[in-house]
DRENDO-1510 file (C-alpha; in Angstrom, 1 decimal, always signed):
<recs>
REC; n; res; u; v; w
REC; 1; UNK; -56.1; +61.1; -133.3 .
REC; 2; UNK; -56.8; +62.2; -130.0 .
REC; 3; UNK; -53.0; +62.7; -128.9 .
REC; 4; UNK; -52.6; +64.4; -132.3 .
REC; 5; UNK; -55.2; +67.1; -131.4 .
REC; 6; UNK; -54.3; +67.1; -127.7 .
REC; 7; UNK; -50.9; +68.6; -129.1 .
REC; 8; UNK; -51.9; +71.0; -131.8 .
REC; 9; UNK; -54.2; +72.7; -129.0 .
REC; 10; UNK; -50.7; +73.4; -127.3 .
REC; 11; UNK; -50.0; +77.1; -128.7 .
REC; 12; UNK; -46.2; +77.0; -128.8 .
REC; 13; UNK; -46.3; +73.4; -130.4 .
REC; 14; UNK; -48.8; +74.4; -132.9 .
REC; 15; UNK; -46.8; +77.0; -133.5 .
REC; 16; UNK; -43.3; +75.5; -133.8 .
REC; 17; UNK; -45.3; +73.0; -136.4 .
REC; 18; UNK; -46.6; +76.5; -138.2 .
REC; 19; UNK; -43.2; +77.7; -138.8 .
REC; 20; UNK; -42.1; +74.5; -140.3 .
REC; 21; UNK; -44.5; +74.1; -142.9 .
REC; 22; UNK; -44.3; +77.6; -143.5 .
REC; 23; UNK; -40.8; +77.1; -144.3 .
REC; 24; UNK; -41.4; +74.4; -146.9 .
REC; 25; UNK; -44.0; +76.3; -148.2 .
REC; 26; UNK; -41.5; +79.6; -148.4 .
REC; 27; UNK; -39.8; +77.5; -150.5 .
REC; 28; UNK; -42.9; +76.4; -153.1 .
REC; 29; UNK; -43.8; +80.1; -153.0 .
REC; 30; UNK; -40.3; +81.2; -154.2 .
REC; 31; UNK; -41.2; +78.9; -157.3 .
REC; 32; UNK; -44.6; +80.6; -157.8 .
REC; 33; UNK; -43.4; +83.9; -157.8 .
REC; 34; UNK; -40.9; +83.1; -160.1 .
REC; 35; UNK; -42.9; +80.7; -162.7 .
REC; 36; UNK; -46.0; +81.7; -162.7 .
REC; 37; UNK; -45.5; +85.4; -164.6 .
REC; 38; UNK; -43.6; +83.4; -167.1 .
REC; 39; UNK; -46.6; +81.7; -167.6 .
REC; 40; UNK; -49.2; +84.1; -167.4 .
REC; 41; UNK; -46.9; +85.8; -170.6 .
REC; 42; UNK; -46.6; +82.3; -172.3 .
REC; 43; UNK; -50.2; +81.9; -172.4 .
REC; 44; UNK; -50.9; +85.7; -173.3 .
REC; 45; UNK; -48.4; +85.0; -176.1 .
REC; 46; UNK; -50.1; +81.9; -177.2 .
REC; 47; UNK; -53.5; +83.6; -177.4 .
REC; 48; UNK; -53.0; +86.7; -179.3 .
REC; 49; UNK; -50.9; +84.1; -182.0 .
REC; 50; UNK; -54.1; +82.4; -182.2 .
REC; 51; UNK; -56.0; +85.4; -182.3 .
REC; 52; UNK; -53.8; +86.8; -185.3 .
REC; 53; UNK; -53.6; +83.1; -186.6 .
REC; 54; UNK; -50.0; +83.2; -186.5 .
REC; 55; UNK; -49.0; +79.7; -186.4 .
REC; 56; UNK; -46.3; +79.6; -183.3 .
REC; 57; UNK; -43.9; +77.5; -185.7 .
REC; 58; UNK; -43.5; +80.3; -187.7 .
REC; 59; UNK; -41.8; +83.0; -185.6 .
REC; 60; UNK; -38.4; +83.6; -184.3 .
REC; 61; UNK; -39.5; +83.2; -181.3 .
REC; 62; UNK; -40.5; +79.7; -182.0 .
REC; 63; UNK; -38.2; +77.2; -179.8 .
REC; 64; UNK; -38.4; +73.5; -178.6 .
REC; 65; UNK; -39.7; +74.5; -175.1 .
REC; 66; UNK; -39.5; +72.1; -172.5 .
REC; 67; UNK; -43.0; +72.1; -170.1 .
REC; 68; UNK; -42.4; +74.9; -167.6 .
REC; 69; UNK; -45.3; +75.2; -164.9 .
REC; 70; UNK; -45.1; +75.0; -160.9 .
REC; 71; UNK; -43.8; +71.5; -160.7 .
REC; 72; UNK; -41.4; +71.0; -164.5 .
REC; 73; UNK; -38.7; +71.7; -164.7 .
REC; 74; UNK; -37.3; +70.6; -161.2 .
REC; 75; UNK; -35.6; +73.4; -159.6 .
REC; 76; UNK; -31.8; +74.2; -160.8 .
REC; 77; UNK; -29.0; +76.1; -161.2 .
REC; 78; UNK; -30.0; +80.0; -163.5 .
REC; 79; UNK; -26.2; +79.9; -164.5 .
REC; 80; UNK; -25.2; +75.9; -165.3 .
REC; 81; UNK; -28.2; +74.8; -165.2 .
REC; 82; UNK; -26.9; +71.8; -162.6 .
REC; 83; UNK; -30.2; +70.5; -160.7 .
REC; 84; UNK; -29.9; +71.3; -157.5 .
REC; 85; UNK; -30.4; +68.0; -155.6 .
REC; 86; UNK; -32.9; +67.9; -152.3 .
REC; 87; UNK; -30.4; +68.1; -150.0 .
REC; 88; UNK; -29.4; +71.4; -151.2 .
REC; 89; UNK; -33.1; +72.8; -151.8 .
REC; 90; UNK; -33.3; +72.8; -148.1 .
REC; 91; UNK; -35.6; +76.1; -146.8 .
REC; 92; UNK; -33.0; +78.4; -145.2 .
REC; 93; UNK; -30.4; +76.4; -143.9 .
REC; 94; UNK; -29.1; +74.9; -147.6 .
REC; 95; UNK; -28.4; +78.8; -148.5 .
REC; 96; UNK; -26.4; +79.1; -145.4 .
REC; 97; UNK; -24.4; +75.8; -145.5 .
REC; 98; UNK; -23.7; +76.6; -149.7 .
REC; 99; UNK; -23.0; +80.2; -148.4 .
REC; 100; UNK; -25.3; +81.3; -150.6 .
REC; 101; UNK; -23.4; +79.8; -153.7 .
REC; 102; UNK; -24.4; +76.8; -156.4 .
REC; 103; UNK; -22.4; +74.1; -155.0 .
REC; 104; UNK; -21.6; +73.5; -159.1 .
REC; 105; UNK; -20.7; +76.7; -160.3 .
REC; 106; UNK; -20.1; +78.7; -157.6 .
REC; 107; UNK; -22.5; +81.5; -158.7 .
REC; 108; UNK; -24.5; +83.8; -156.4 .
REC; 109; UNK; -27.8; +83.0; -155.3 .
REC; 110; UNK; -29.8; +85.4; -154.4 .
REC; 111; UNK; -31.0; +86.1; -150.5 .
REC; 112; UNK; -34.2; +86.7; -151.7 .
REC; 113; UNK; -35.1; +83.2; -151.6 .
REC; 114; UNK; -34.4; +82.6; -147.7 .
REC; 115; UNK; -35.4; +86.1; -146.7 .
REC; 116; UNK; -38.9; +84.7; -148.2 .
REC; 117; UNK; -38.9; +81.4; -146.7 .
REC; 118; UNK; -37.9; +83.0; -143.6 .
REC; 119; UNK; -40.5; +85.8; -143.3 .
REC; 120; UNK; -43.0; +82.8; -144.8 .
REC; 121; UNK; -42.4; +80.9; -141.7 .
REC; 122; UNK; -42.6; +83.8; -139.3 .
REC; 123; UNK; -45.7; +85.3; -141.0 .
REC; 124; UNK; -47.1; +81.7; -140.2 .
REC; 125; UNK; -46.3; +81.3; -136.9 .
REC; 126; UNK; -47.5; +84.7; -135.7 .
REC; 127; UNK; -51.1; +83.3; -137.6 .
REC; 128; UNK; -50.7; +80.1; -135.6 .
REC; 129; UNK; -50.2; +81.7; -132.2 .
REC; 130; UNK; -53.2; +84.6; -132.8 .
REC; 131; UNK; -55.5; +82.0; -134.1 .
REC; 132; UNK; -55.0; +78.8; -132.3 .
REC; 133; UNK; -55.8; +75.2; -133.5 .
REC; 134; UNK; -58.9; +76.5; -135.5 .
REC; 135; UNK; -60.4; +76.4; -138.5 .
REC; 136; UNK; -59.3; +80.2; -138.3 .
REC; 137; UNK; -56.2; +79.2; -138.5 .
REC; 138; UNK; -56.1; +77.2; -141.2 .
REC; 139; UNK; -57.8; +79.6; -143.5 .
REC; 140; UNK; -55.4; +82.3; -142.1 .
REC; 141; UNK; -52.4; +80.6; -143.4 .
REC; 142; UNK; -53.4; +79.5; -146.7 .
REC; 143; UNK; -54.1; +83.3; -147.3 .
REC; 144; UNK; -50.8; +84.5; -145.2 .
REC; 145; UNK; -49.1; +82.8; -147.7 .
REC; 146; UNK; -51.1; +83.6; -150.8 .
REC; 147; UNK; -50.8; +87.5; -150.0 .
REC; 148; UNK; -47.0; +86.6; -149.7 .
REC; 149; UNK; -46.5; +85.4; -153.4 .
REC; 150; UNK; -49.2; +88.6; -154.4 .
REC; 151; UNK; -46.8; +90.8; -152.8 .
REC; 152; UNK; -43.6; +89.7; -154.8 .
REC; 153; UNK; -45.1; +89.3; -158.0 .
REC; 154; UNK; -46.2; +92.6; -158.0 .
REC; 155; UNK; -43.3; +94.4; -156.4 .
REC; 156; UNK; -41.5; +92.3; -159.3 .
REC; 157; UNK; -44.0; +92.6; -162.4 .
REC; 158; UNK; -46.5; +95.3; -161.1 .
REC; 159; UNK; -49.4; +92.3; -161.5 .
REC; 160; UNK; -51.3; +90.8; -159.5 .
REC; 161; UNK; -52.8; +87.1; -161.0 .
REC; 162; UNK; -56.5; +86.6; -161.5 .
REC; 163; UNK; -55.4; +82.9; -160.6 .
REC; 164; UNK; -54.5; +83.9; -157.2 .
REC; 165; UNK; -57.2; +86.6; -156.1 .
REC; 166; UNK; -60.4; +85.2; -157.6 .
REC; 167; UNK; -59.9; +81.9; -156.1 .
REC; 168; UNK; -59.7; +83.5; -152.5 .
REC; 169; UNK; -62.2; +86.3; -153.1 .
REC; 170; UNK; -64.7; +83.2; -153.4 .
REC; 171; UNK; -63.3; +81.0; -150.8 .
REC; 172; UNK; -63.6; +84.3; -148.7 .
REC; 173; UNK; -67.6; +84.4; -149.9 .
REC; 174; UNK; -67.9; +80.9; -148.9 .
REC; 175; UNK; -66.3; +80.9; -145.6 .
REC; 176; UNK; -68.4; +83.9; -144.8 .
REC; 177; UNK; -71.6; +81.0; -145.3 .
REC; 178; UNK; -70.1; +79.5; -141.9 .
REC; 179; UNK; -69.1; +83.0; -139.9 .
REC; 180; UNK; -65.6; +81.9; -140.3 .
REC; 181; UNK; -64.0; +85.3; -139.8 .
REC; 182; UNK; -67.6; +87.4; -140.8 .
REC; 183; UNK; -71.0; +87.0; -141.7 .
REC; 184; UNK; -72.5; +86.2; -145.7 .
REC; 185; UNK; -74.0; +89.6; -145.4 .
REC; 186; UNK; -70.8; +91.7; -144.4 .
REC; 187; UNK; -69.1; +89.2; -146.8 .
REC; 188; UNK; -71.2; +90.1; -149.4 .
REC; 189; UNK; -71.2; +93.8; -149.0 .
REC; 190; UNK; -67.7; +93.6; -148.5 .
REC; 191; UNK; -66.7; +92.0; -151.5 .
REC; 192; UNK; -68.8; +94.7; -153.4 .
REC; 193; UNK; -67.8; +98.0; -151.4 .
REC; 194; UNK; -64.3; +96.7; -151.9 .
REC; 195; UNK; -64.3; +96.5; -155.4 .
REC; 196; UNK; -66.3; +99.7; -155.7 .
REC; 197; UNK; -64.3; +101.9; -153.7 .
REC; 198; UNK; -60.7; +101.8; -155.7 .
REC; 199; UNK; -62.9; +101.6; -159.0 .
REC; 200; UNK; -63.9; +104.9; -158.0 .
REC; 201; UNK; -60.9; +106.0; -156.7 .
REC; 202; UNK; -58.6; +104.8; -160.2 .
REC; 203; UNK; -61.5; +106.8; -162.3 .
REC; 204; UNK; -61.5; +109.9; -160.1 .
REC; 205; UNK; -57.7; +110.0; -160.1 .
REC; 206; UNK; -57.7; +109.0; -164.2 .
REC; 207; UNK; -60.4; +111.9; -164.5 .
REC; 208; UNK; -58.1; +114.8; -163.0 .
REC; 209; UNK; -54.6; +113.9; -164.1 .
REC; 210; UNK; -55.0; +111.2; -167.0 .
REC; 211; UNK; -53.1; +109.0; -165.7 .
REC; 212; UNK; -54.1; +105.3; -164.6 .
REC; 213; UNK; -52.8; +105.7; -160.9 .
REC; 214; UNK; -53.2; +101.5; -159.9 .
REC; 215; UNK; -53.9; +98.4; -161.6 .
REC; 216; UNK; -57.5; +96.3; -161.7 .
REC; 217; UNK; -55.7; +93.7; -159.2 .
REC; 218; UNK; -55.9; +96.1; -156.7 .
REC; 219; UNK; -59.5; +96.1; -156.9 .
REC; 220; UNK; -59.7; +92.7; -156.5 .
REC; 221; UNK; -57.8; +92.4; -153.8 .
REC; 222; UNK; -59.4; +95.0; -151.8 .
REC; 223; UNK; -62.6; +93.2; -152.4 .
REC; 224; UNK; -61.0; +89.8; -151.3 .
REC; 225; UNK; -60.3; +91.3; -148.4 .
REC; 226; UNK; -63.6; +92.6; -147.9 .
REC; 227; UNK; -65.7; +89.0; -148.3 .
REC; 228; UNK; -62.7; +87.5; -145.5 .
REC; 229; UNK; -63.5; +90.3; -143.2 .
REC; 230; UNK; -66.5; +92.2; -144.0 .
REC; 231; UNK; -67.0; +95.7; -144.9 .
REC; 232; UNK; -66.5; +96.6; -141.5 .
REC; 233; UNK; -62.6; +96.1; -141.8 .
REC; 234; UNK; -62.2; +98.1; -145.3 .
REC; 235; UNK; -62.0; +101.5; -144.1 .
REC; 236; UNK; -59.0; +100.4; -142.2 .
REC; 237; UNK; -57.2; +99.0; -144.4 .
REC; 238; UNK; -57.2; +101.4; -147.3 .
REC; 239; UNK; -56.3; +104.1; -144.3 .
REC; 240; UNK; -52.7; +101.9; -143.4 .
REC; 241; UNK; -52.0; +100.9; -147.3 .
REC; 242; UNK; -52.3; +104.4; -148.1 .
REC; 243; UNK; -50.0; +105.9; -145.4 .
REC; 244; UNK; -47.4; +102.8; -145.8 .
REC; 245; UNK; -47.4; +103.4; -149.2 .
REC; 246; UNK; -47.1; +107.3; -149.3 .
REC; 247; UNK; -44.4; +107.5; -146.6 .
REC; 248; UNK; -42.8; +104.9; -148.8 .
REC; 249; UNK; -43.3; +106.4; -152.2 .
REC; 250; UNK; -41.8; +109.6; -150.9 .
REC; 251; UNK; -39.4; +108.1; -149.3 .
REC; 252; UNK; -38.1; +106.5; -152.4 .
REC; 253; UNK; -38.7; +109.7; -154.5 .
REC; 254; UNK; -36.6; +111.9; -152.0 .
REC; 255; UNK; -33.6; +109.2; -150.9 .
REC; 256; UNK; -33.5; +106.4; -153.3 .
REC; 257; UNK; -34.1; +109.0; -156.2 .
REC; 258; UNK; -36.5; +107.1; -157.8 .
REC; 259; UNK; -38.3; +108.3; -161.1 .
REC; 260; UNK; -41.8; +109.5; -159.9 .
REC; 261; UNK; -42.7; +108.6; -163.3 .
REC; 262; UNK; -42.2; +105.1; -162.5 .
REC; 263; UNK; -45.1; +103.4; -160.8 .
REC; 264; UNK; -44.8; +102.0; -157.5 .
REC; 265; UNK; -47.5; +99.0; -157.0 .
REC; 266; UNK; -49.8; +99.6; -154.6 .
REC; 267; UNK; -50.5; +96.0; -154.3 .
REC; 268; UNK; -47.6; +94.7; -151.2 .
REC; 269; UNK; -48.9; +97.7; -148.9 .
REC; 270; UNK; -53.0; +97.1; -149.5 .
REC; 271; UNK; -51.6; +92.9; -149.0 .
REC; 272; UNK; -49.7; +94.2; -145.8 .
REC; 273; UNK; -52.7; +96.0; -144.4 .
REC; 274; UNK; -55.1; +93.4; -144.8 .
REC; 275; UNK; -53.4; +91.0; -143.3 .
REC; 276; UNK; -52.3; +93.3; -140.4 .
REC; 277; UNK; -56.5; +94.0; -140.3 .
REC; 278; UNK; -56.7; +90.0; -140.6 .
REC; 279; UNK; -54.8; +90.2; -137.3 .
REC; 280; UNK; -55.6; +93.1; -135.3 .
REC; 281; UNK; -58.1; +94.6; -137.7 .
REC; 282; UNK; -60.5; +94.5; -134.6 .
REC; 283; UNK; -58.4; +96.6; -132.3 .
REC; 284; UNK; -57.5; +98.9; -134.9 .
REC; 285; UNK; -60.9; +99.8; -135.5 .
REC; 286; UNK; -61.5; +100.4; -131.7 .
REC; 287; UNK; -58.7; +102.7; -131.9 .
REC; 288; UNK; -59.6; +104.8; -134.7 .
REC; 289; UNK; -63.1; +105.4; -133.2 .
REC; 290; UNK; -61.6; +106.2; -130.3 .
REC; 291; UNK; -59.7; +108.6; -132.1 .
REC; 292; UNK; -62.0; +110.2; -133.9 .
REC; 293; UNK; -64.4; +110.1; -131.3 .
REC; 294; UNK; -67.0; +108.0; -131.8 .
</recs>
């Protein structure tokens, strides 16, 4: 146990072990982001059956579905449906040895998956390397990689999942009870100011045009932020979500031509700055203050 703690409190081992794991757990993220809309819709579809006491039978809909969560069905082929065996469900390097083909079909398969196992494992070892071998740490990845999933399910479905954000706002309340990253009372306020703040801001904006201009995720997930951090840290990161995202909402608009009537989540740039302020949050604020002059 000793020489097992003796090398995780070497930074660039700790690190190189980091970005391994975050690899393999690239690739369980890629099934999240995937599934687990699917099933958020299944179960919305289920209820309001219920609610209309519809007997599911009864539809068109109604098919002999196989169980579909994060672990069934095992991972295979969109096209032929061929499982894809271990070997070839390898994080990066099974893309790039199938030349990003099913070895059955030949089909395309999409980069998206190693770009995200990729950036999951760099994301991880940047945490690893800020943080050390500390509990810090530890927390720090599990949310690196949560905000990772957020981010593509929203860019994807424009949601962000009560099952991911309310589990982390709490855990972020209850590291607070240990000064983990911040206090319980900055926690506290945080969690509340966070919350608050884009409530205020989606009913303002509502109020002048009529229009809902973000989603009640977003509000969740400014207040998660604020019980990891503390209130302290949540001017900051509303100030680089905001800039990211107008730079790249115009950006869009003007190059890409895309239909400013078409919402563009809000969600990947306030996950983005959080985690930057999860980072650097403290230098940030230092230079902002120095900025303004305070």
């Amino acid at each position: 146990m000793q020489q097992l703690s003796t090398f995780l409190n070497i930074p660039s081992l700790f690190s190189a072990l980091a970005g391994v794991i975050g690899l393999l757990v690239g690739s369980f993220l890629n099934v999240v982001i995937y599934r687990l809309p699917i099933m958020m819709q299944r179960g919305w579809r289920k209820e309001c059956l219920e609610y209309l006491q519809i007997d599911p039978e009864s539809t068109q809909e109604a098919v002999a579905e196989e169980p579909f969560n994060l672990v069934l069905p095992l991972s295979r082929c969109p096209d032929c449906n061929t499982p894809i065996k271990p070997y070839q469900n390898i994080p990066v390097i099974s893309y790039l040895f199938l030349r990003g083909k099913c070895a059955e079909c030949g089909c395309h398969i999409s980069i998206r998956y190693p770009i995200i196992e990729a950036l999951t494992a760099l994301a991880s070892i940047i945490v690893a390397w800020h943080f050390g071998y500390t509990p810090q740490a530890i927390f720090a990845l599990f949310l690196t990689w949560s905000l990772i999933a957020l981010i593509f399910i929203d860019i994807d479905h424009q949601l962000l999942p009560d099952s991911i954000t309310l589990p982390l706002l709490w855990l972020g309340l209850c590291l607070s009870l240990f000064n983990i990253f911040t206090d319980a009372h900055a926690s506290i306020i945080g969690a509340v100011a966070g919350y608050i703040a884009l409530w205020a801001v989606f009913h303002l904006f509502k109020l002048v045009t009529g229009k809902e201009g973000m989603g009640y995720g977003d509000f969740k997930l400014l207040a998660l932020f604020g019980a990891w951090l503390g209130w302290q840290y949540l001017p900051i990161i509303i100030l680089l979500s905001s800039l990211v995202g107008a730079v790249v909402g115009v950006s869009m608009i003007i190059f890409v031509k895309h239909d400013h009537n078409i919402p563009i989540p809000f969600g990947p740039y306030l996950a983005a700055a959080g985690w930057i302020a999860l980072l650097w949050g403290n230098e940030f604020n230092q230079l902002y203050l120095a900025t303004v002059g305070l």
